[in-house]
N, C-alpha and C positions, 0 to 999 in steps of 0.2 A: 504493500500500500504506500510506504513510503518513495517508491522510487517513482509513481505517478503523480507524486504532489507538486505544484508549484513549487512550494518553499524549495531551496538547493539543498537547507541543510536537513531538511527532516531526515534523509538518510541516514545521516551520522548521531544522529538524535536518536534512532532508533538500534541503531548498534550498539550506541551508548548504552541505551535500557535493559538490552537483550543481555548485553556482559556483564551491566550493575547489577543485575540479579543475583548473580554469584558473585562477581569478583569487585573490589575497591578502585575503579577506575572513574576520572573525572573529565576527563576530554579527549574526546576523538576527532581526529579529522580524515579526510580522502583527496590525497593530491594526486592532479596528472602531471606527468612527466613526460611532453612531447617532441618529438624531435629534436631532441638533444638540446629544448629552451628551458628557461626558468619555470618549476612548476607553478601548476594554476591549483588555488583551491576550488575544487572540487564541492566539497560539504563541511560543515563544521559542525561542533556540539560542544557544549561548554554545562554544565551544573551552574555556573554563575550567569549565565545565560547576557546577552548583552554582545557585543562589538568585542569584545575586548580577546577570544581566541580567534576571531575571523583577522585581528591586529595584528597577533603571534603570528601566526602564519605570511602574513603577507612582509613580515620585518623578514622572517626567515627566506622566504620566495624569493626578495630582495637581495638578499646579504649573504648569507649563512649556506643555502641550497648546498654549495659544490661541496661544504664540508660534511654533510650527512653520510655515515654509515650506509643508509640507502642508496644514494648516488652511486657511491663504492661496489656496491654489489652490483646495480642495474649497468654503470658501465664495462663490469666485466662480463655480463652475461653472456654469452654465445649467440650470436645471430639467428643460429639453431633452433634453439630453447622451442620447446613444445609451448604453445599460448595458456594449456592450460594447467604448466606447472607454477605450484605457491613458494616463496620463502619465507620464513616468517625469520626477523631479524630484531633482535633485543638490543639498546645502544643506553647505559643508565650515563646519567647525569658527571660522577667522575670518570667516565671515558671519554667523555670531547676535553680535547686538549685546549682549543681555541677560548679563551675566557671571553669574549664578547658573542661568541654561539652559545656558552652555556649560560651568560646568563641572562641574554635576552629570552631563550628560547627554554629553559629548566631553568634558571631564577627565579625570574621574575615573574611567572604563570605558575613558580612554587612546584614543580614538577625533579621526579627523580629518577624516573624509569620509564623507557618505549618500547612498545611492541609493533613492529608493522611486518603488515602481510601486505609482499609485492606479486604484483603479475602482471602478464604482458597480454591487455587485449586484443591489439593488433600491431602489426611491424610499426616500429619507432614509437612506439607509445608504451610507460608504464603507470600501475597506481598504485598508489600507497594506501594502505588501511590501518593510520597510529593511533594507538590504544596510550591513554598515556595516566601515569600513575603517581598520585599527589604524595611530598614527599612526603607524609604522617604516616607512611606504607609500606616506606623501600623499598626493593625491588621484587620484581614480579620470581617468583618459587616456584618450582617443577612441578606443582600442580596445576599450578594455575595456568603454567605454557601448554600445560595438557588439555587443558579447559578450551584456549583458545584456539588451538589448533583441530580440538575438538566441531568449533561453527567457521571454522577459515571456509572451506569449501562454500558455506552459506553467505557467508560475507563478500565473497568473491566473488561468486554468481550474481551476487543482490550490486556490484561495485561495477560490475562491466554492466549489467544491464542498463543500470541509470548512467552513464558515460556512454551507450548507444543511441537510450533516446534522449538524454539531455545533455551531452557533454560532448559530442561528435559535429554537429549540427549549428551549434551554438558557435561555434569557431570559423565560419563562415569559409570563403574560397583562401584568406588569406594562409589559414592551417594548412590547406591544401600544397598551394605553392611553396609553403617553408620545405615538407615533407620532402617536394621534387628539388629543390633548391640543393638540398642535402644530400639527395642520394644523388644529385651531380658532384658534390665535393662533399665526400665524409671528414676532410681534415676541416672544416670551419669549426670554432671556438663555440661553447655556450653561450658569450657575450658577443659573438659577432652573427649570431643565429638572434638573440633578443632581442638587437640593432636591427637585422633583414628583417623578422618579425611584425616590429611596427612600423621600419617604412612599407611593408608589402599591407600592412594598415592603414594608412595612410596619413601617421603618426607624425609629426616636426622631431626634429631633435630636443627639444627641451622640452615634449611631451613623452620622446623617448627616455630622458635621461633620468625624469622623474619618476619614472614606473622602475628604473634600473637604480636608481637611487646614487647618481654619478654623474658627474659635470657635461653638461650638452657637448664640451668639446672632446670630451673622450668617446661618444656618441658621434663625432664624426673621424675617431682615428677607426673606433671599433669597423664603423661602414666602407673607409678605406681598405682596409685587410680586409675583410669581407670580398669588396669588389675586386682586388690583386687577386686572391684564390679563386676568383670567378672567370676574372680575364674581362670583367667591364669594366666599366667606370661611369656610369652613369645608371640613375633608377630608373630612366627605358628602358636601358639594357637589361637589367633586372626583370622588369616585368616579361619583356621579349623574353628572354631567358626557360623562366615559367610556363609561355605559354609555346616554347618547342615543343615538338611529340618525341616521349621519350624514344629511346631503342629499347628493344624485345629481349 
């Protein structure tokens, strides 16, 4: 029911319930990971309900992304990988090294422990499912990994369905074009994919730089490299680019 609601977040609202039943968890969220850009949230859920974990996430989306344990594992994944295998990945609070990841993101949201379940529902794309666990709790116990791995299958069915009908569609022709942009040069950077990203949206630089959380003119160095690994130089060329017919 949740994944035909309006609301984005009811999903994660409702994951939330289904796990607080058993276990002491306070906020969950559901990130995509697409084409090698900054993730998008997806869903959120929070106990204190309010802006303030839809905030977390998007500081992280911003900032933090490439240091996640998650990232780590989705970039080494085999191109191979069957769509419908899960990982589930645990990351507690003294393992990020980075002291402005940890405490933007487990400080200051009082968090001490993550559980997420990745998968990949179609080529270039992954989602996150993080279970996250308020510090008055520490860290999640071999049952309770039992627990969750126990409804991962559930979870994961219920996370690609609503990223079909709600999260595929909603990314309009521009997602489209990153994907083919990409599989023409797999060497472009995550920050120069976020760059392509909003100009293929028709974004300015200082509305790029703002969503990247970085000075508009490193928004024009990023676009530069970009367009040397491309062989253009201009956002014609880019769009032309896009709309070539790939090869078979």
């Amino acid at each position: 029911m949740s994944i035909s609601q309006p609301d984005a977040d009811a999903l994660a609202a409702s994951m939330l319930k289904t796990v607080g039943d058993a276990l002491p968890v306070s906020q969950c969220t559901i990130f995509a990971y697409e084409f090698d850009a900054r993730p998008r949230t997806v869903s959120a859920a929070d106990h204190r309900g309010g802006r303030f974990l839809r905030d977390v996430a998007e500081r992280y989306a911003t900032h933090f992304y490439a240091l996640d344990g998650n990232r780590a594992i989705i970039g080494r994944a085999p191109r191979a990988q069957a769509r419908d295998a899960l990982v589930l990945h645990q990351q507690r609070s003294e393992e990020i090294e980075n002291e402005a990841y940890r405490a933007a993101c487990y400080a200051q949201p009082n968090v001490s422990d993550r559980l997420s379940l990745l998968m990949r529902p179609v080529d270039s794309v992954w989602l996150s499912i993080n279970l996250y666990r308020d510090s008055a709790y520490g860290s999640f116990a071999a049952g309770e990994l039992e627990y969750v791995e126990s409804v991962a299958h559930l979870f994961a069915h219920a996370a690609k369905s609503h990223y079909a009908l709600n999260g595929q569609h909603q990314q309009g022709p521009a997602a489209a074009m990153l994907a083919r942009v990409r599989r023409a040069c797999p060497q472009l950077t995550p920050r120069e994919l976020d760059v392509l990203r909003g100009t293929l949206e028709g974004a300015s630089a200082v509305e790029i730089a703002a969503r990247m959380g970085v000075k508009p003119a490193s928004v024009v160095t990023y676009q530069k490299r970009a367009y040397a690994r491309l062989g253009i130089s201009s956002q014609r060329q880019l769009f032309a680019l896009c709309m070539q017919q790939e090869r078979a």
